[in-house]
C-alpha positions in Angstrom: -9.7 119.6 -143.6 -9.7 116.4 -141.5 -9.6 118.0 -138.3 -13.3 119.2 -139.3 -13.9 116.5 -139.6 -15.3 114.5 -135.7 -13.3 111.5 -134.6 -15.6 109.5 -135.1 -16.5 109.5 -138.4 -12.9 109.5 -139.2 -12.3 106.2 -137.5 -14.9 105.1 -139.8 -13.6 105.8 -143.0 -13.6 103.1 -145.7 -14.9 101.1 -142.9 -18.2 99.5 -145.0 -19.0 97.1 -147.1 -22.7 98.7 -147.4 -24.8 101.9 -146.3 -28.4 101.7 -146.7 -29.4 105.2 -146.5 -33.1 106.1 -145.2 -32.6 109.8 -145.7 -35.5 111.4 -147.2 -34.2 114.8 -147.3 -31.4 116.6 -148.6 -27.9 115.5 -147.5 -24.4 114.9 -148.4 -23.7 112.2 -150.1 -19.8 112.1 -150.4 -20.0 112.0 -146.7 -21.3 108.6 -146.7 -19.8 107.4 -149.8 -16.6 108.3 -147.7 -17.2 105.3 -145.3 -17.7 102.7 -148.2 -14.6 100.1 -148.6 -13.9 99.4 -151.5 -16.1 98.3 -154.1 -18.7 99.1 -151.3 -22.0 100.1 -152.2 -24.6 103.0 -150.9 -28.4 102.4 -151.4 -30.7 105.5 -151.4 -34.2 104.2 -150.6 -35.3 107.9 -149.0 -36.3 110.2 -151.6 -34.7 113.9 -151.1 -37.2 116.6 -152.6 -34.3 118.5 -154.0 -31.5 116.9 -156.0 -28.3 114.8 -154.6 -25.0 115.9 -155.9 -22.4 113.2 -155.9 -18.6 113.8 -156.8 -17.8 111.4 -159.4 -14.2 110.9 -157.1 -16.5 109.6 -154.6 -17.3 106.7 -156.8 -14.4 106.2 -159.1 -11.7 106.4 -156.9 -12.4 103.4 -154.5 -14.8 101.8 -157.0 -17.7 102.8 -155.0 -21.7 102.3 -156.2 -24.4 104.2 -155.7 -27.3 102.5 -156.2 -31.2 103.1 -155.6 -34.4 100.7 -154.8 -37.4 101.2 -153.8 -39.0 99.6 -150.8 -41.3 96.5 -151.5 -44.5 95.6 -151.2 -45.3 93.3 -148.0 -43.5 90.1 -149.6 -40.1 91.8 -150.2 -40.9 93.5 -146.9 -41.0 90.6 -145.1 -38.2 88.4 -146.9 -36.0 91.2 -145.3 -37.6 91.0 -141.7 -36.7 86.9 -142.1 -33.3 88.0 -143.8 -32.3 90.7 -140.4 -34.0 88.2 -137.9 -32.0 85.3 -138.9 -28.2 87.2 -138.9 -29.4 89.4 -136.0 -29.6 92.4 -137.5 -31.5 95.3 -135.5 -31.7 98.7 -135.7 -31.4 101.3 -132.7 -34.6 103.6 -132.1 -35.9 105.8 -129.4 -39.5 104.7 -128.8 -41.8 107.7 -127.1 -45.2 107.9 -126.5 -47.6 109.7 -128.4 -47.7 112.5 -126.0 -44.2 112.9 -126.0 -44.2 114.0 -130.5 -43.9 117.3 -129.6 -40.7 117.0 -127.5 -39.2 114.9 -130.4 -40.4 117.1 -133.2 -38.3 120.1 -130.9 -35.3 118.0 -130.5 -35.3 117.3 -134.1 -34.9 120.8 -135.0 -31.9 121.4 -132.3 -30.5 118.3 -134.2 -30.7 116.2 -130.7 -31.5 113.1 -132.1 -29.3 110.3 -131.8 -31.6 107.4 -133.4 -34.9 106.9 -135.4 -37.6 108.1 -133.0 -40.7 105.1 -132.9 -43.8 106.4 -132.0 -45.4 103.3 -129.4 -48.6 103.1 -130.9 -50.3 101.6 -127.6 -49.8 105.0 -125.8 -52.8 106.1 -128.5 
């Protein structure tokens, strides 16, 4: 089974001490709980529509947590901009221009989407 599974990921494995996960629709779990360390910890903040299953040897076996939280209002939202900005902590996006939404939704659905796509809201 580890030959399905890409290189990449694999040289991941029990690579993390945390995974905030964003996901807001259905997805595997164990796959991510498979990079925690251990004692590592997995945060949904995305909401799936359907229900998450989780194999409890996901958890228990590295004493791995799965945890949930939900996002903040605009103080909590900015104690974490001053929190990333002061260890340099970034995330990778692909900003487009508005006219370009339909080209992204399409490459969204052929799963050709490498980061978080940023709509530039001054191409409006």
């Amino acid at each position: 089974m580890a030959s399905a599974i890409p290189i990449f990921i694999r040289r991941a494995l029990n690579g993390f001490d945390f995974i905030l996960d964003t996901v807001s629709a259905p997805h595997d779990l164990d796959a991510y709980l498979s990079l925690l360390k251990r004692d590592g910890t997995l945060v949904l903040v995305g909401a799936s529509p359907d229900p998450l299953a989780v194999d409890a040897f996901s958890l228990i076996h590295r004493r791995r947590c799965l945890a949930g939280s939900l996002i903040g209002g605009i103080a909590e939202t900015q104690e974490m901009l001053d929190y990333c900005a002061e260890r340099g902590i970034v995330c990778d996006i692909e900003k487009i221009s508005i006219d370009r939404m339909n080209e992204a939704y399409e490459r969204m659905l052929k799963s050709d989407v490498k980061y978080r796509f940023v709509i530039d809201l001054a191409t409006l």
